[in-house]
C-alpha positions as CSV (number, residue, x, y, z in Angstrom):
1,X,85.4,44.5,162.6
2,X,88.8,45.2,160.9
3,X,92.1,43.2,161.6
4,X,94.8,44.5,163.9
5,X,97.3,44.0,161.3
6,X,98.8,46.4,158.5
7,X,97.0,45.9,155.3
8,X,98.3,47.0,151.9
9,X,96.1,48.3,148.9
10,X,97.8,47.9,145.6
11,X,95.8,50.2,143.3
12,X,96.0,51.8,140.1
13,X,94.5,54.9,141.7
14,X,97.3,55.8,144.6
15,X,95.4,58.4,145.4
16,X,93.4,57.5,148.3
17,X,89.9,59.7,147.8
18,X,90.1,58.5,144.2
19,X,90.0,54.8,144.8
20,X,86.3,54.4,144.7
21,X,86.3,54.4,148.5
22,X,88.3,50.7,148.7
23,X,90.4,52.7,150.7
24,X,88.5,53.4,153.2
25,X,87.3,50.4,153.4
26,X,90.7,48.8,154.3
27,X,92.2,48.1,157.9
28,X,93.7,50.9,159.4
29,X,97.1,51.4,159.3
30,X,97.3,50.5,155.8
31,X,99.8,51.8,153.2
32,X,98.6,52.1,149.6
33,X,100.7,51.0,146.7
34,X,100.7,51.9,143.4
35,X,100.6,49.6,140.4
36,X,103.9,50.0,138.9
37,X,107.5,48.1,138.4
38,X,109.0,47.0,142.0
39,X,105.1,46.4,143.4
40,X,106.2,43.2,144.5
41,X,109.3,44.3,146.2
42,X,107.4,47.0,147.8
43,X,105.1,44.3,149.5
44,X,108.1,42.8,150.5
45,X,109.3,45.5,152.0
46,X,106.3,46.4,153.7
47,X,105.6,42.5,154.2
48,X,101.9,43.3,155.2
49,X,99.5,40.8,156.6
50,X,97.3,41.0,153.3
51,X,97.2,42.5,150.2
52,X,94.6,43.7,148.4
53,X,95.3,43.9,144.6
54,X,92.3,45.8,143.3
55,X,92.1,45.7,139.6
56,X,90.2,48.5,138.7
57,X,91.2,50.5,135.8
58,X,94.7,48.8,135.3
59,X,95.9,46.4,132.8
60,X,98.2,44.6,135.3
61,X,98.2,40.4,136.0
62,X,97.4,40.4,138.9
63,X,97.5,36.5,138.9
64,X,100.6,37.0,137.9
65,X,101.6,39.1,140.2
66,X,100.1,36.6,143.0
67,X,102.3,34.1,141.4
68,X,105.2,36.5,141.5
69,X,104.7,37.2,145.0
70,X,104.7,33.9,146.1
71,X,107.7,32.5,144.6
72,X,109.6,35.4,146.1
73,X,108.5,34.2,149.3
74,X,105.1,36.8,150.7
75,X,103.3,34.7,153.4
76,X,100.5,37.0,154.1
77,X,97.5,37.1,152.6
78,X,96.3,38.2,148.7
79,X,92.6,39.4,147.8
80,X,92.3,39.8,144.5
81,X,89.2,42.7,143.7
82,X,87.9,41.9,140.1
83,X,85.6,44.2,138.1
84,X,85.6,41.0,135.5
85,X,84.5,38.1,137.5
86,X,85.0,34.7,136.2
87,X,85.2,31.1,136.8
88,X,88.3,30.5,134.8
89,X,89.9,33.7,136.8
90,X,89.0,32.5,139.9
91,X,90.7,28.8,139.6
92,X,93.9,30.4,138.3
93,X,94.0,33.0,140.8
94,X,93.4,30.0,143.8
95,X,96.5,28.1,142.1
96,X,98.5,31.0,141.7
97,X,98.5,31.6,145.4
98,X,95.5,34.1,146.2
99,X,93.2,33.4,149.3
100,X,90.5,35.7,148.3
101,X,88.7,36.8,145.1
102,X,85.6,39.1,145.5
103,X,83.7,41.4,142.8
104,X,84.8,44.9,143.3
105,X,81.4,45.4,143.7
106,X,80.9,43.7,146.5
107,X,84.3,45.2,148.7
108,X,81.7,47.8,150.2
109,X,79.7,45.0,152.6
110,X,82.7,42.6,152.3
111,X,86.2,43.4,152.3
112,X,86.7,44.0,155.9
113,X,84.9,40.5,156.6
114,X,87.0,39.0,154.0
115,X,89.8,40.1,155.0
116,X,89.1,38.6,158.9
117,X,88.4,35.1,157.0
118,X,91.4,34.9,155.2
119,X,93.6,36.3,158.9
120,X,92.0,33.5,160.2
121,X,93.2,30.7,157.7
122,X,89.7,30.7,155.3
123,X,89.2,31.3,151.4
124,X,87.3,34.4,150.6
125,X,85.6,34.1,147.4
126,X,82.4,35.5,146.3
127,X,79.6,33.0,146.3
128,X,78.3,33.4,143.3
129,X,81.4,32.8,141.5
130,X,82.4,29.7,143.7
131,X,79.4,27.5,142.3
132,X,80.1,29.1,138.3
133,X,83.6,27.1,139.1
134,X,82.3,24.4,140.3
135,X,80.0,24.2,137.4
136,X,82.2,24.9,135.0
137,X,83.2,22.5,132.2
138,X,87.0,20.9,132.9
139,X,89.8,22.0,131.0
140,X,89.6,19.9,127.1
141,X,93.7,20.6,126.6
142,X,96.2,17.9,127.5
143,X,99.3,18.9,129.5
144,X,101.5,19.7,126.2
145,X,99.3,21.6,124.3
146,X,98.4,23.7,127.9
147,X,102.7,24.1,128.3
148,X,102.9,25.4,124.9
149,X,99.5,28.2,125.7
150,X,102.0,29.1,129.1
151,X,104.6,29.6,126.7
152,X,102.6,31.7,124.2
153,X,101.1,34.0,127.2
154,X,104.5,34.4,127.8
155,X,105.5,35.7,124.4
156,X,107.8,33.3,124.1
157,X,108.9,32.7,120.4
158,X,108.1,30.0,118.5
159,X,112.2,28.7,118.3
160,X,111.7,28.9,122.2
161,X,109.2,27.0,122.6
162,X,110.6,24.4,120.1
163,X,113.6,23.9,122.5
164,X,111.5,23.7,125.5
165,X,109.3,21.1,124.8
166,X,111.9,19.1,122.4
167,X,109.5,19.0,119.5
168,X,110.4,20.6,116.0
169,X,109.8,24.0,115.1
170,X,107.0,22.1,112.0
171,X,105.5,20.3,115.1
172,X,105.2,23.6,117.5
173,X,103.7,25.5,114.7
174,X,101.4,22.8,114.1
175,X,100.4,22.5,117.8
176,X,99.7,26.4,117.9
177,X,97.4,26.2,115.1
178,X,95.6,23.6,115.9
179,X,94.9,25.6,119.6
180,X,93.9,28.2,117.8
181,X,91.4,26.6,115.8
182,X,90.3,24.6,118.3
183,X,89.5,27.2,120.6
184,X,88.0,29.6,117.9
185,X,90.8,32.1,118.0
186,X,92.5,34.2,115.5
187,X,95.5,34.5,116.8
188,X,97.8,32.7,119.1
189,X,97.8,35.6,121.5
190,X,94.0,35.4,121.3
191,X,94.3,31.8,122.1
192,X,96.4,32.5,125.1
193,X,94.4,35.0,126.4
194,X,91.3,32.6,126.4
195,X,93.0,29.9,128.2
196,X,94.2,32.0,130.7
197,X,90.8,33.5,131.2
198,X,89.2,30.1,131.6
199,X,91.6,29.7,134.1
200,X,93.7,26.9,131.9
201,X,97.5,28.1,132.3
């Protein structure tokens, strides 16, 4: 069964035949975007009862862009498709804005199912994944040392951050190391990267 609404596919393969057969696989009509600068305007444009941000082969944020999204205002529905499937992933995507997250794997049996749930006011999430978050341990960070990891994903610079949060620049360093460390990273990029992935900032 498919929804009688326009669907869009943001992919990083515009192409439909080359899209691993996602495309077909999508309510018809549905208009395919491609990964690029202005996606989000685009969807705004198109203002689509879902998107469906498939992440194959691209090095966009698509939490990001979820969060993007929303603050400009999209009130459809988002489906993330993840090839990397994780617990951490999953919560930030869900607090980003997302009502869906699915292996990529799994769009084949489904997406079109998914997409229906989430039309009809439900989460989509693959089950699996859903108890590993449940499961999962709780975030060990308190809320300044998680503000300055937003900061960092952000490439923010370390003067930047010092203004932010009101500390000293010998205090932010400090802090940054000490997240590092903690976290067994070599760098504070690395750092960021992991707290993003465990779904942290």
């Amino acid at each position: 069964m498919t929804i009688g609404m326009t669907a869009a596919l943001a992919t990083s393969t515009p192409d439909p035949a080359s899209s691993g057969g996602i495309w077909r696989r999508t309510p018809d009509p549905a208009t395919v975007l491609p990964f690029r600068s202005g996606l989000a305007t685009e969807v705004l444009e198109h203002n689509p009862a879902a998107v469906v941000l498939d992440e194959e082969n691209t090095t966009v944020d698509c939490v990001g862009l979820v969060t993007i999204l929303r603050d400009l205002g999209y009130l459809g529905k988002i489906l993330i498709l993840s090839p990397a499937l994780g617990p951490g992933h999953l919560r930030a995507a869900i607090r980003a804005g997302a009502d869906g997250y699915l292996a990529r794997s799994a769009a084949g049996r489904r997406l079109a199912p998914s997409l229906d749930a989430m039309i009809d006011g439900h989460y989509a999430i693959s089950p699996d994944l859903a108890a590993q978050a449940l499961r999962a341990e709780p975030c060990p960070l308190s809320s300044r040392e998680l503000a300055v990891l937003g900061m960092v994903a952000k490439h923010w610079p370390t003067d930047q951050i010092t203004g932010s949060l009101g500390l000293t620049t010998g205090s932010t360093r400090n802090v940054i190391s000490s997240l590092t460390r903690r976290l067994g990273a070599h760098t504070r990029d690395e750092a960021a990267a992991q707290a993003r992935t465990s779904g942290w900032i």
